[in-house]
C-alpha positions in Angstrom: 17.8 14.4 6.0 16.6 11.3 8.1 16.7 7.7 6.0 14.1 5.5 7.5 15.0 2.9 11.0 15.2 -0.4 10.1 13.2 -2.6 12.4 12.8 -6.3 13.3 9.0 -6.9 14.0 8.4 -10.1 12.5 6.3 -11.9 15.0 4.9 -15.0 15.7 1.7 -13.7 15.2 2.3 -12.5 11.5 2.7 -16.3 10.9 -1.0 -17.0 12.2 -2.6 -13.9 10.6 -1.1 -15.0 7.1 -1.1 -11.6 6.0 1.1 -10.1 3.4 1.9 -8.1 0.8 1.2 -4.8 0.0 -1.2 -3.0 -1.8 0.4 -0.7 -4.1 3.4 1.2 -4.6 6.5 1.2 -5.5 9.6 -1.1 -4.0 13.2 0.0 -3.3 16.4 -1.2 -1.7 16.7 -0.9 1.6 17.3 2.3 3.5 19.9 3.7 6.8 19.5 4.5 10.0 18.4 8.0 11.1 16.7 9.9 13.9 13.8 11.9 13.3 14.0 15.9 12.6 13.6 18.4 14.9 13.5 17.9 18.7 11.2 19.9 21.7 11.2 19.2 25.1 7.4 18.7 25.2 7.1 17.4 21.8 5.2 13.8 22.1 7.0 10.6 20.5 5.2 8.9 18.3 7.1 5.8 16.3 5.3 4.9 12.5 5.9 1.9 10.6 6.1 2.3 7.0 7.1 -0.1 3.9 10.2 0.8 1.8 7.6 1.9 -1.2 8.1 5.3 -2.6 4.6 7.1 -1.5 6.0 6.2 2.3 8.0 9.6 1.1 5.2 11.5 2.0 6.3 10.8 5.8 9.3 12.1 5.7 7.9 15.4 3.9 5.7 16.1 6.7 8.5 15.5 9.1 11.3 17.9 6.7 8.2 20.5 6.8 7.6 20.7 10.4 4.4 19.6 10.3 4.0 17.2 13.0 6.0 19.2 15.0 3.3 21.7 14.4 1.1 18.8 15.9 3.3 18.3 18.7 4.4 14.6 17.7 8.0 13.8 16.7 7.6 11.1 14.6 10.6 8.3 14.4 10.1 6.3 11.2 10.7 2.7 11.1 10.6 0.1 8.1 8.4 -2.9 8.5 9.3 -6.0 7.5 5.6 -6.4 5.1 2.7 -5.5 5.9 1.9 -8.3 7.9 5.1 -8.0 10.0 3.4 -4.5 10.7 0.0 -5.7 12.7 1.6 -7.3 14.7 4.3 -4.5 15.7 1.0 -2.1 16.3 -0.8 -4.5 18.2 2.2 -5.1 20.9 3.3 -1.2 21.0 6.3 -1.6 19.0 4.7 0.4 16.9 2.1 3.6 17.6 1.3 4.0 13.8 1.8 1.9 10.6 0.9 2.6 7.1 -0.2 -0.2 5.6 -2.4 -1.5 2.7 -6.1 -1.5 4.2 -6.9 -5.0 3.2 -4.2 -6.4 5.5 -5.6 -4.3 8.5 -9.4 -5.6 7.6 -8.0 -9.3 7.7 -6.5 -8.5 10.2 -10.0 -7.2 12.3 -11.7 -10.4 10.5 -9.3 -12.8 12.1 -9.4 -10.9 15.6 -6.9 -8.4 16.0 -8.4 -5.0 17.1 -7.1 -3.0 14.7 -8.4 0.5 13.5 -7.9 2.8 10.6 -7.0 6.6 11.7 -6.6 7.7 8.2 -6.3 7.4 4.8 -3.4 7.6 2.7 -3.1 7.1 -0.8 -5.3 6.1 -3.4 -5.0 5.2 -6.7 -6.0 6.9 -9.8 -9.8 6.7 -10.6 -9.3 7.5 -14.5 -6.4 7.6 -17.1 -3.1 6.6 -16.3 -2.6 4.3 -12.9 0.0 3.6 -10.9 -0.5 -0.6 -11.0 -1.6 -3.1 -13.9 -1.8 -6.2 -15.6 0.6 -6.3 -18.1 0.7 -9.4 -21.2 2.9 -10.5 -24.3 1.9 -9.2 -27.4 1.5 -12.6 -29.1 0.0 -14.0 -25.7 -3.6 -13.9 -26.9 -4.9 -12.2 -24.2 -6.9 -8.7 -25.1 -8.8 -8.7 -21.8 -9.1 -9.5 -18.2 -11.8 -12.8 -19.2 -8.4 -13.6 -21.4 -7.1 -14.4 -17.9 -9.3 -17.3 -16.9 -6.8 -20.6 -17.3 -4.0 -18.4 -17.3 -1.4 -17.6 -15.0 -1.1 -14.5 -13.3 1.8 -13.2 -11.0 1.5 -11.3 -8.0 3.2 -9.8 -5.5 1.5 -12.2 -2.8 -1.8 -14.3 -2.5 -4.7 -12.9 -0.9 -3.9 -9.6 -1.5 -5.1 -6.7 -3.4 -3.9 -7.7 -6.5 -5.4 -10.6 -7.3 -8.6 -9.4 -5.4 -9.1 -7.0 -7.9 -8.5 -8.7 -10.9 -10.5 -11.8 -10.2 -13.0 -9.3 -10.2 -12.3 -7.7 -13.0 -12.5 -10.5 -14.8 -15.5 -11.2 -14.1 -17.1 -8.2 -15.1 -15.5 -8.9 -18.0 -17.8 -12.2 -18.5 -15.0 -14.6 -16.7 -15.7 -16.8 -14.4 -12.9 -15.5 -11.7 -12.8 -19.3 -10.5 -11.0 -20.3 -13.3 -7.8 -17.5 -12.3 -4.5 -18.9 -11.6 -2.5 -16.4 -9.6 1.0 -17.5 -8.5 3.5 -15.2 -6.2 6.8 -13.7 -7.9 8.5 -10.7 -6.6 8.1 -7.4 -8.8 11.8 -7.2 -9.7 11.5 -10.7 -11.5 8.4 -10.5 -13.2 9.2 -9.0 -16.4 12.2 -11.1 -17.0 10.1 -14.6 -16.3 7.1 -13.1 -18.6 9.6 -12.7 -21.8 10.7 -16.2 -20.8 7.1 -17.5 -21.1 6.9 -18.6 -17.2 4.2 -16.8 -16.3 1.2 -15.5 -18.9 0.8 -11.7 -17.4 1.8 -9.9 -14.3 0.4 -7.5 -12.1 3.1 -4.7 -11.3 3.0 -1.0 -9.8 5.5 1.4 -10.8 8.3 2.1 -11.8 7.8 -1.5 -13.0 4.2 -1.0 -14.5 6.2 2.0 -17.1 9.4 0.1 -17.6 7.7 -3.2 -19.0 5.1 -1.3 -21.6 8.1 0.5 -22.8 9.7 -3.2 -24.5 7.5 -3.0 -27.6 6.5 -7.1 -27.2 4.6 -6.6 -23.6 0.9 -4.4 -24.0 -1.2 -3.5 -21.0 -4.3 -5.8 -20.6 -5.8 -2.9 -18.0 -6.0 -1.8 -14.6 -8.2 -4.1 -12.6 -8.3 -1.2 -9.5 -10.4 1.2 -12.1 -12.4 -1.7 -12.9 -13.2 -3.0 -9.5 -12.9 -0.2 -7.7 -12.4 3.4 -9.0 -10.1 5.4 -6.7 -9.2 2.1 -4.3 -7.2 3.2 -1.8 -3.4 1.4 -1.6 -2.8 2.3 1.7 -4.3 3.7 5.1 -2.7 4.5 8.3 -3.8 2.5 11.7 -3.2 1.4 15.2 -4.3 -0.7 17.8 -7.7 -0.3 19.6 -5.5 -0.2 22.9 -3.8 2.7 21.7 -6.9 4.7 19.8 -8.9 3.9 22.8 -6.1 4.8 25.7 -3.9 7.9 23.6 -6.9 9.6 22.3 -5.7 13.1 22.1 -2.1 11.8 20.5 -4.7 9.9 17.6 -6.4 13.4 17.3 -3.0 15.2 16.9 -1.7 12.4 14.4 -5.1 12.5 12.5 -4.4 16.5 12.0 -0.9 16.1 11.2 -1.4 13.3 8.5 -4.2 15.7 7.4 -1.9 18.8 6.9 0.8 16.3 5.7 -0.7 14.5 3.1 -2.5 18.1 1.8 0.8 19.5 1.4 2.6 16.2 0.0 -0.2 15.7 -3.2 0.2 19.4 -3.7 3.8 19.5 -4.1 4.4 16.2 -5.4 7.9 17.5 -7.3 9.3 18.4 -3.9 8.0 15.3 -2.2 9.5 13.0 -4.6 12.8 14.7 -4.8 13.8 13.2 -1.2 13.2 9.7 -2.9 17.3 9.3 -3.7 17.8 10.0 0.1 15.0 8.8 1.2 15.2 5.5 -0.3 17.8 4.9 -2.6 16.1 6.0 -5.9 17.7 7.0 -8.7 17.0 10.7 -9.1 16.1 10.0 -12.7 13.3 7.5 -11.9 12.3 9.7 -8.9 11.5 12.6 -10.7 9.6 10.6 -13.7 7.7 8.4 -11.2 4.1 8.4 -11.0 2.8 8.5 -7.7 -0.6 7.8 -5.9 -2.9 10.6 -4.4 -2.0 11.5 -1.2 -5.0 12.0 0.6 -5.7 11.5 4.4 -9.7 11.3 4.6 -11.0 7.9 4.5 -12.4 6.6 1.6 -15.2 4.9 3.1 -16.9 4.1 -0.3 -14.4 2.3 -1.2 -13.6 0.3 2.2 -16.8 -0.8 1.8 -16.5 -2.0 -1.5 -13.5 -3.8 -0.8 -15.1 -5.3 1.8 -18.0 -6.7 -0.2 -15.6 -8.4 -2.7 -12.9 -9.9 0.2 -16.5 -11.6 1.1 -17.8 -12.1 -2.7 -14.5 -14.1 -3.6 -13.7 -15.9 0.1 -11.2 -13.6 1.4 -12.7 -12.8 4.5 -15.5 -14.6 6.5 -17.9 -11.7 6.6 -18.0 -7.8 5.8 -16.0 -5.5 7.8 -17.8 -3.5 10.2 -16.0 -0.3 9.2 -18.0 1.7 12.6 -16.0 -0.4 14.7 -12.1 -0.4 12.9 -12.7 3.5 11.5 -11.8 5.5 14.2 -14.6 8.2 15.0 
């Protein structure tokens, strides 16, 4: 079974974007050096950049299946450095294909970089359980998102998802999302420095999001993405303009593999998620109890559009995306 390709793509331009972070998900250790399955002689190489998060898995499904193959693409996998290590890789051809979450690639469009979207990805969960929230002490005092205004928050990163969605949850909530204080921790120490009173709530995806409700003194304050916006999606795939516009018929064929891949992924989730240990390092025991985003490779353009309107509404972008121009036709 191939383990993802490490690769170096952290630019100079990643620097000047200020992009990171990632949307959703799941982070793990990180993973060996492989070659992609299968070979052909007139099979087309195509290299995609994913993050060392478990729905990434879904890649390597596709690839175990034959499915691209079916396409006629054989797909090497490489790990990005973050998201924002990852526009850059696309934009210069070090990368064909990244997955990525779709606020990064949208900052990235607003700040210049011809970017598009080829498909969707994941998504997460519209109603009941999701797969990232805000999680509090007990004894903290706060019962809801307004709770959070004065508070501090952690996140993965600044600018991001995270806290896009829960300043605006918030203030649904009757905050004003001004009055937010977000600082950025990595996920593996944010349960730790919350029972140590250094930050007031975090924001975590799983595994994390299950392992911190389980100590009876934390309680979930909600989950701003069901608030803000039902069904946001975590992550997208995309490319370069240069490439959509010069490898046309490849994009097709990657479109209609990640269609047929992502199909088959969400419908056999218990297969997909038993290459996690190999895949990534996860212990089979998480793996198999993990809860994992929809797989789903149509665009949500609903949603894009909606996150558009709040990256504008709270100052994260300078104007609203023009989804015709970075949504590939």
């Amino acid at each position: 079974m191939m383990k993802l390709r490490s690769a170096t793509v952290g630019l100079g331009l990643a620097a000047m974007l200020l992009l990171s972070g990632c949307g959703g998900g799941s982070p793990s250790g990180a993973a060996d050096t492989g070659s992609s399955a299968g070979g052909g002689g007139d099979l087309t190489p195509v290299t995609v950049g994913v993050l060392s998060i478990a729905p990434s898995v879904a890649m390597q499904y596709g690839i175990d299946e034959g499915i691209f193959e079916k396409h006629g693409l054989k797909v090497e996998l490489q790990t990005g450095q973050g998201g924002a290590a990852m526009l850059p890789a696309v934009s210069t051809g070090t990368m064909d294909f990244a997955v990525g979450n779709p606020l990064s690639v949208l900052t990235a469009a607003d700040k210049g970089l011809d970017m598009r979207i080829v498909t969707g990805y994941s998504n997460s969960k519209a109603e009941g359980d999701d797969i990232n929230g805000v999680v509090t002490r007990k004894d903290s005092g706060i019962d809801g998102f307004a709770d959070l205004a004065g508070k501090t928050t952690s996140v993965n990163a600044l600018k991001t998802q995270g806290d896009l969605t829960i300043m605006d949850s918030a203030a649904q909530d009757g905050a004003d999302a001004s009055q937010l204080k977000f600082n950025e921790m990595g996920f593996q120490d944010m349960e730790a420095q919350l029972e140590r009173g250094n930050t007031d709530a975090i924001w975590v995806p799983e595994p994390f999001l299950s392992r911190a409700l389980a100590d009876k003194d934390n309680k979930l304050v909600g989950y701003p993405n069901q608030v803000a916006i039902p069904g946001l999606p975590t992550m997208v795939t995309f490319t370069s303009g240069t490439y959509a516009d010069g490898q046309k018929e490849v994009v097709t064929k990657f479109r209609d593999a990640m269609t047929d891949t992502l199909s088959a992924a969400e419908a056999n989730q218990d297969d997909a998620k038993a290459l996690l240990p190999d895949f990534m390092g996860m212990d089979a025991k998480v793996a198999k109890g993990l809860k994992m985003e929809t797989w789903d490779a149509e665009v949500p353009r609903g949603q894009l559009e909606k996150l558009g309107e709040l990256t504008v509404e709270y100052d994260f972008l300078s104007k609203q995306p023009d989804l015709d121009k970075i949504v590939v036709q």
